[in-house]
C-alpha positions as CSV (number, residue, x, y, z in Angstrom):
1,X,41.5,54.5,-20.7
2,X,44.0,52.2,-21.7
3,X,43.4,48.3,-21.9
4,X,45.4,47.2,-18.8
5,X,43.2,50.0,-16.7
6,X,39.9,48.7,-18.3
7,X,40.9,45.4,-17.5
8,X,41.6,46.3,-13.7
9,X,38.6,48.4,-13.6
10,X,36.1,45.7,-15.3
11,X,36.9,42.3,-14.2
12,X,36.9,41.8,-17.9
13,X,40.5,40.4,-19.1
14,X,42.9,41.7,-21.1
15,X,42.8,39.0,-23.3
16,X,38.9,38.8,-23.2
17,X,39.1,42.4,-24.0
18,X,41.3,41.6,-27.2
19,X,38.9,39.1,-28.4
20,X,35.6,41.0,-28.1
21,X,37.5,43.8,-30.6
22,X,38.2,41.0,-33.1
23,X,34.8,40.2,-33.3
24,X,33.7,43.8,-33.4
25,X,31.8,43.3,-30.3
26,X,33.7,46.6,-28.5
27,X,36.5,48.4,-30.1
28,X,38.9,51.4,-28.4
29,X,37.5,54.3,-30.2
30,X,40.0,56.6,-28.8
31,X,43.8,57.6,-29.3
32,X,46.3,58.8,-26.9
33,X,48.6,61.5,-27.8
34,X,51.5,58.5,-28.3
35,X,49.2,56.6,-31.0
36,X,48.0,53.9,-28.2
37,X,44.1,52.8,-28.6
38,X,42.0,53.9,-25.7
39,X,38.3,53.1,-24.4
40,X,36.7,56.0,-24.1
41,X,33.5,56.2,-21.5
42,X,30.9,55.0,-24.4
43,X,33.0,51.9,-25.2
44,X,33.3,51.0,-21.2
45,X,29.8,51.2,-21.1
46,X,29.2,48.9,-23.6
47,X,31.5,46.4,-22.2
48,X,29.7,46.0,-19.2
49,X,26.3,46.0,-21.4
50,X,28.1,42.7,-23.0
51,X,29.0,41.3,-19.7
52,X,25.5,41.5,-18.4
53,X,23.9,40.2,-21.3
54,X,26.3,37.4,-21.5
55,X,25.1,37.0,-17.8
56,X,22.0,35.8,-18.8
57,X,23.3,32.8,-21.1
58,X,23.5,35.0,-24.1
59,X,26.1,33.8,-26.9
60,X,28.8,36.3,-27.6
61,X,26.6,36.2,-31.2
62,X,23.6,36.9,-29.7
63,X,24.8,39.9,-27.7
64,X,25.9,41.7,-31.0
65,X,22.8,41.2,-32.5
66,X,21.2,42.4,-29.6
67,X,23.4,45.4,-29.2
68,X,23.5,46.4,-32.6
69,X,20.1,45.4,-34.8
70,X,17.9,47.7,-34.1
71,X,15.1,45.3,-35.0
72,X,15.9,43.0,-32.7
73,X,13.4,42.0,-30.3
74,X,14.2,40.5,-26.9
75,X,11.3,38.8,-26.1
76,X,11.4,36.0,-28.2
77,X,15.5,35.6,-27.4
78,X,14.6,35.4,-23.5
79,X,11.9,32.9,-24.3
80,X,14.1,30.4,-25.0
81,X,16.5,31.5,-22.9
82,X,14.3,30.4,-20.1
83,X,13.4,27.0,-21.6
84,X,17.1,26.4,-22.0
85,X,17.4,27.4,-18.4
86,X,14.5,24.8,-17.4
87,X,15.2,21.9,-19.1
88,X,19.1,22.4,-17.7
89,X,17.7,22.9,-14.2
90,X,15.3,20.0,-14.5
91,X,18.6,17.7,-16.0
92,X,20.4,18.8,-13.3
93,X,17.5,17.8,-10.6
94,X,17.1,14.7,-12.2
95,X,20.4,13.6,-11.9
96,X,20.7,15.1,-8.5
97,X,18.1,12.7,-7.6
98,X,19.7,9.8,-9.1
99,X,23.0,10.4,-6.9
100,X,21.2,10.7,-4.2
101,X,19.1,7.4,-4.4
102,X,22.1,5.8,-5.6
103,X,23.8,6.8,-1.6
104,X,20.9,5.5,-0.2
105,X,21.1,2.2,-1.5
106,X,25.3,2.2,0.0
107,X,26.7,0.9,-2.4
108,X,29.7,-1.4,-1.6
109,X,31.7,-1.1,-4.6
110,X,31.0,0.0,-8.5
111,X,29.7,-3.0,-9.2
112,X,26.9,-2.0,-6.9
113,X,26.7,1.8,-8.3
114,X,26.4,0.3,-11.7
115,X,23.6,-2.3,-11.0
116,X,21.8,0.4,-8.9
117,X,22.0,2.6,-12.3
118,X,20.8,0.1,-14.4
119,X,17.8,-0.9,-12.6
120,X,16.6,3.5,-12.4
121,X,17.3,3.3,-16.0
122,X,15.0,0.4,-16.4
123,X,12.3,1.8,-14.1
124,X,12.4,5.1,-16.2
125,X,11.7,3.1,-19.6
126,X,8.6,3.5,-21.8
127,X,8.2,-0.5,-22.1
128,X,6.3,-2.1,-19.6
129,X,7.7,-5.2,-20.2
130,X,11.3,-3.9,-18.9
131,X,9.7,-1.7,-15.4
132,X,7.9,-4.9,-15.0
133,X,10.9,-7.1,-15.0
134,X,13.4,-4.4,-12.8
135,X,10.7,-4.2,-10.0
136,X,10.8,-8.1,-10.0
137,X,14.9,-7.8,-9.8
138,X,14.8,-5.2,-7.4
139,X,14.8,-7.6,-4.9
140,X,17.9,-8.9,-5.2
141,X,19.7,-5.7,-4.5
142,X,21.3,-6.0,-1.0
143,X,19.8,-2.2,-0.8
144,X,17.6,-1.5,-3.5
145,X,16.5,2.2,-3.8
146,X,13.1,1.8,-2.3
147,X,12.8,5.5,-2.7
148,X,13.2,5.2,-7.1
149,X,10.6,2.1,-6.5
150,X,8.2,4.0,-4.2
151,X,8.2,7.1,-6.7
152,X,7.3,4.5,-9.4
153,X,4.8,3.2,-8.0
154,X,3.3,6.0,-7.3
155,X,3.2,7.2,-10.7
156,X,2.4,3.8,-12.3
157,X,-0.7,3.5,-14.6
158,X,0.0,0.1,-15.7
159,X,-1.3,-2.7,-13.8
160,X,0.5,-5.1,-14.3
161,X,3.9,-3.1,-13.2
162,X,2.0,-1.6,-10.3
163,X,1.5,-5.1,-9.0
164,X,4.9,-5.6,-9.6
165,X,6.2,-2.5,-7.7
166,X,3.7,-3.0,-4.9
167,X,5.5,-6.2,-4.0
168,X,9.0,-5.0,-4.3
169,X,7.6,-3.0,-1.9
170,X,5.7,-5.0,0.2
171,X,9.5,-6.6,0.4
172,X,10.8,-4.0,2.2
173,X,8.9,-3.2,4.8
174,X,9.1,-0.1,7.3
175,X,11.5,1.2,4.7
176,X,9.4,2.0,2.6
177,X,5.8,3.1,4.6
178,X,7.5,5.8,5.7
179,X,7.6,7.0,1.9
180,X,4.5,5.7,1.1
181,X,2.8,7.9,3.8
182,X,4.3,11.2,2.2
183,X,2.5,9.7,-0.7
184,X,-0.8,10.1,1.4
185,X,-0.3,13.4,1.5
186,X,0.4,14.2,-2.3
187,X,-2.5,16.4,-4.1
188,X,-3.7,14.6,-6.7
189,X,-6.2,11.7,-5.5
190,X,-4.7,8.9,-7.9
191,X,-1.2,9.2,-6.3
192,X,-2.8,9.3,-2.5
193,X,-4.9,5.9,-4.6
194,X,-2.0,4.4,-5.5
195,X,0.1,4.8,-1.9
196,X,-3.2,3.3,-0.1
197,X,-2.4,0.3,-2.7
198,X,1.3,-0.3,-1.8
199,X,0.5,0.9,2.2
200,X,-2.1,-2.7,1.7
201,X,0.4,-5.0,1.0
202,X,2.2,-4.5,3.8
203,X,1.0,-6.4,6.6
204,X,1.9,-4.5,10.1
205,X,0.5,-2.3,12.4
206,X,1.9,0.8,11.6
207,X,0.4,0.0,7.8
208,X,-2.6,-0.3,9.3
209,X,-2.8,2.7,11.4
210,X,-2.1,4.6,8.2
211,X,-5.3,3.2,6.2
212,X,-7.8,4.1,9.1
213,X,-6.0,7.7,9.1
214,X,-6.8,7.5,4.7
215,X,-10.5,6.6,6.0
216,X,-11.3,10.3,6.1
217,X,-9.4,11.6,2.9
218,X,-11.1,14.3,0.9
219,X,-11.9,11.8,-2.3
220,X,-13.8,9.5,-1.9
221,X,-12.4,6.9,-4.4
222,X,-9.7,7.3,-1.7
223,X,-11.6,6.6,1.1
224,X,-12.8,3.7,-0.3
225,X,-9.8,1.8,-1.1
226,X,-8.5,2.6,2.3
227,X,-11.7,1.0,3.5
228,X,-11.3,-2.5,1.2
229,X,-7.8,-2.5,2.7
230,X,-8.5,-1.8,6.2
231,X,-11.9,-3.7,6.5
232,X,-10.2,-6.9,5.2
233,X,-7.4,-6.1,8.3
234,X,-10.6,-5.4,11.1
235,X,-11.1,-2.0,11.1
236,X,-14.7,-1.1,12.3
237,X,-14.7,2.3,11.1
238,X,-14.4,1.0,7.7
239,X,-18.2,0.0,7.9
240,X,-20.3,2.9,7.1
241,X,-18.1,3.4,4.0
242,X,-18.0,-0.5,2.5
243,X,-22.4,-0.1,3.0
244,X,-22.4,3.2,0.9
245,X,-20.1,1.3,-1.5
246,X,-22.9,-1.4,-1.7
247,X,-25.5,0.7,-2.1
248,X,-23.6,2.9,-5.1
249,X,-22.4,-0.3,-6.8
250,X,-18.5,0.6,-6.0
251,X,-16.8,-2.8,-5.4
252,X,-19.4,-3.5,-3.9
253,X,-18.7,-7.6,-4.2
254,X,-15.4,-6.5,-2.3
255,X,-16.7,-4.2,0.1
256,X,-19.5,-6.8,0.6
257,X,-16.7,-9.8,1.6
258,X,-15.1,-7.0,3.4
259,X,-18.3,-6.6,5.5
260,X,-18.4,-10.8,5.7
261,X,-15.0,-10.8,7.1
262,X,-15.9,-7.7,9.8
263,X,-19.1,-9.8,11.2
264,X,-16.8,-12.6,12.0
265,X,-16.6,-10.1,15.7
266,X,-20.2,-10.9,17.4
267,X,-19.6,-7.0,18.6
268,X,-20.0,-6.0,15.2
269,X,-22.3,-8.4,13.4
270,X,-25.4,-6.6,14.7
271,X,-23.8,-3.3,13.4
272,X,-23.6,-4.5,10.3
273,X,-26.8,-6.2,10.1
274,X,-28.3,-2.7,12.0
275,X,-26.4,-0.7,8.8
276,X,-27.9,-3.3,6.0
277,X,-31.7,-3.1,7.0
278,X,-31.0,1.0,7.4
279,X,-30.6,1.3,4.1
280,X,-32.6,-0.9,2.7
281,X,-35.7,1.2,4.6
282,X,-34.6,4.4,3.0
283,X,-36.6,5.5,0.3
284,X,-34.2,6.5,-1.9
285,X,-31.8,3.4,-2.4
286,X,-33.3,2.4,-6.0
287,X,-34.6,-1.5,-6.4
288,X,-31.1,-3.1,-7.8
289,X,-29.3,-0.9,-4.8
290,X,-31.6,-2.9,-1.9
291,X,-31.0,-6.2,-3.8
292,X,-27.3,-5.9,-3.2
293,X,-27.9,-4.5,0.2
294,X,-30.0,-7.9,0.6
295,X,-27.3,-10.2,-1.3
296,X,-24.7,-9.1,1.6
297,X,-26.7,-10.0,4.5
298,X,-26.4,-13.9,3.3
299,X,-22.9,-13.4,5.2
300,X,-23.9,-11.8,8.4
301,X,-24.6,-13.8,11.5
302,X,-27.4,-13.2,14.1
303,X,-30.8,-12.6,14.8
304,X,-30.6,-9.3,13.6
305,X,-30.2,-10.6,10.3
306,X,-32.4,-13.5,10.9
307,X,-35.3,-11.3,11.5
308,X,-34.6,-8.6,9.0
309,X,-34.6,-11.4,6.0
310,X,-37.8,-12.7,7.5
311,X,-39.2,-9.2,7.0
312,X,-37.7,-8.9,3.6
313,X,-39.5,-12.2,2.1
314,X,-42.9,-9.8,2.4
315,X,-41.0,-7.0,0.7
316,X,-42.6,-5.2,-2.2
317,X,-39.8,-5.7,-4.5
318,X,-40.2,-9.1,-5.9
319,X,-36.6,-9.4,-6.5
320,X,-35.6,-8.4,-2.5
321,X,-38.6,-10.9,-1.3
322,X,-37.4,-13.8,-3.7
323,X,-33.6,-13.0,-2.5
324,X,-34.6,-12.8,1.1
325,X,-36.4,-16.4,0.9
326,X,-33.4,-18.5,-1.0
327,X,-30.8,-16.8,2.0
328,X,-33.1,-17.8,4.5
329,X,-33.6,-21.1,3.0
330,X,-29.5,-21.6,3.1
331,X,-29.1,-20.8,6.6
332,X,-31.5,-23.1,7.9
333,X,-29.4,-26.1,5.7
334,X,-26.5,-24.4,7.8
């Protein structure tokens, strides 16, 4: 078969053709009776051998050696072939993403496009010091790309820029809860830690809707800094969980101030007080455990709490009876 019917035949150009023989990839191996070079059916075949090779991100190189060393092992070739293949589809995602949060901020002119792109570069850096200071900034975008600074927070480990990020946040509002709750739903408990976080600084129902929901998450880390948050906003079914907290020494100064704040409602003073003296009578809540447990019913109004200190100033635990006394003592100065 002559070139021109090759070419027809293959899809492969003429010219292709031409330069796969001067590189002794695929040469005509035949002769017509008029002298002309011709494929013959071998040669054809290893055309398309090349061309599906070359399919897979082979060089033109690489498919010789592959084609003609019989030592050559694929294996290793392909190997990289597919990290290549990652890293160019990960690039590509990347800065899909990018142009994507870059529409949703609408910018009005380059100016905007190029500011926008500035401050993702600057969330993306390794220094602190420079997330820190484009979450401050990022409030002075007409749009900024809450969904760039929701992802960053999310994936913050530094304090100090958290806090930042949580504010930029907290700036935009409804915007950016809706984010924050995918962010509930993410698998790994720091990043469903972290949204709770951000969800807290923003002050509105909907925000707080979303903590009670968090009150049952699997971890309970979780659980527990969705019940700081949505105890200090009045949520009663934050109760049983700040008194376990108490009891396991978990923030239990917060979750204790928390429970302060709650007993401000008469309805649930009592509860609370009820809660307190239950743990402290179970047996297995260790001596420091039912001093705390003690400690946080200096906060709680009522009788309830009235008579349960009373009780505890005869309590076998010298620290609890000695506690019990001095909060007694402060509440009839009160």
């Amino acid at each position: 078969m002559l070139i021109g019917d090759v070419a027809r035949r293959s899809g492969v150009s003429a010219r292709m053709l031409r330069h796969y023989d001067s590189l002794g990839l695929v040469r005509p191996t035949g002769r017509t009776g008029a002298g002309y070079r011709e494929y013959s059916g071998e040669d054809i075949r290893r055309i398309f051998h090349i061309e599906s090779l070359r399919s897979l991100g082979l060089s033109l190189r690489e498919v010789g050696r592959a084609l003609d060393d019989p030592a050559f092992t694929p294996s290793q070739l392909v190997d990289g072939l597919i990290r290549q293949t990652q890293d160019r589809i990960a690039a590509e995602v990347d800065l899909l993403t990018r142009l994507r949060r870059i529409g949703a901020a609408d910018p009005g002119g380059w100016e905007d496009v190029l500011q926008i792109v500035a401050l993702l570069h600057a969330l993306g850096s390794e220094s602190a010091g420079k997330r820190q200071r484009a979450a401050l900034s990022s409030v002075e975008e007409t749009r900024p790309p809450v969904e760039a600074l929701v992802e960053a927070a999310l994936h913050e480990t530094d304090p100090n820029v958290a806090g930042a990020l949580r504010w930029a946040l907290a700036q935009s509002g409804d915007d950016a809860l809706a984010l924050l709750a995918q962010g509930l739903d993410a698998p790994e408990a720091e990043v469903r830690t972290r949204a709770v976080q951000c969800i807290a600084e923003i002050p509105d129902g909907a925000a707080t809707a979303l903590l009670r929901n968090t009150l049952t998450d699997a971890d309970v880390g979780v659980r527990r800094c969705a019940a700081l948050a949505a105890g200090a906003r009045g949520v009663a079914e934050t109760v049983p969980i700040l008194l376990d907290m108490i009891v396991d020494e978990a923030n239990d100064v917060d979750a204790a101030d928390a429970l302060s704040g709650l007993a401000a409602d008469p309805g649930l003073a009592d509860q609370i007080a009820a809660g307190l003296v239950d743990r402290l009578a179970h047996g297995a809540v260790a001596s420091a455990g039912r001093r705390r447990l003690t400690q946080a019913l200096a906060d709680i109004p009522g009788t309830t709490t009235s008579r349960a200190l009373a009780d505890l100033t005869r309590d076998d635990d010298r620290g609890v009876a000695l506690t019990a006394t001095y909060i007694l003592q402060l509440r009839k100065l009160t």
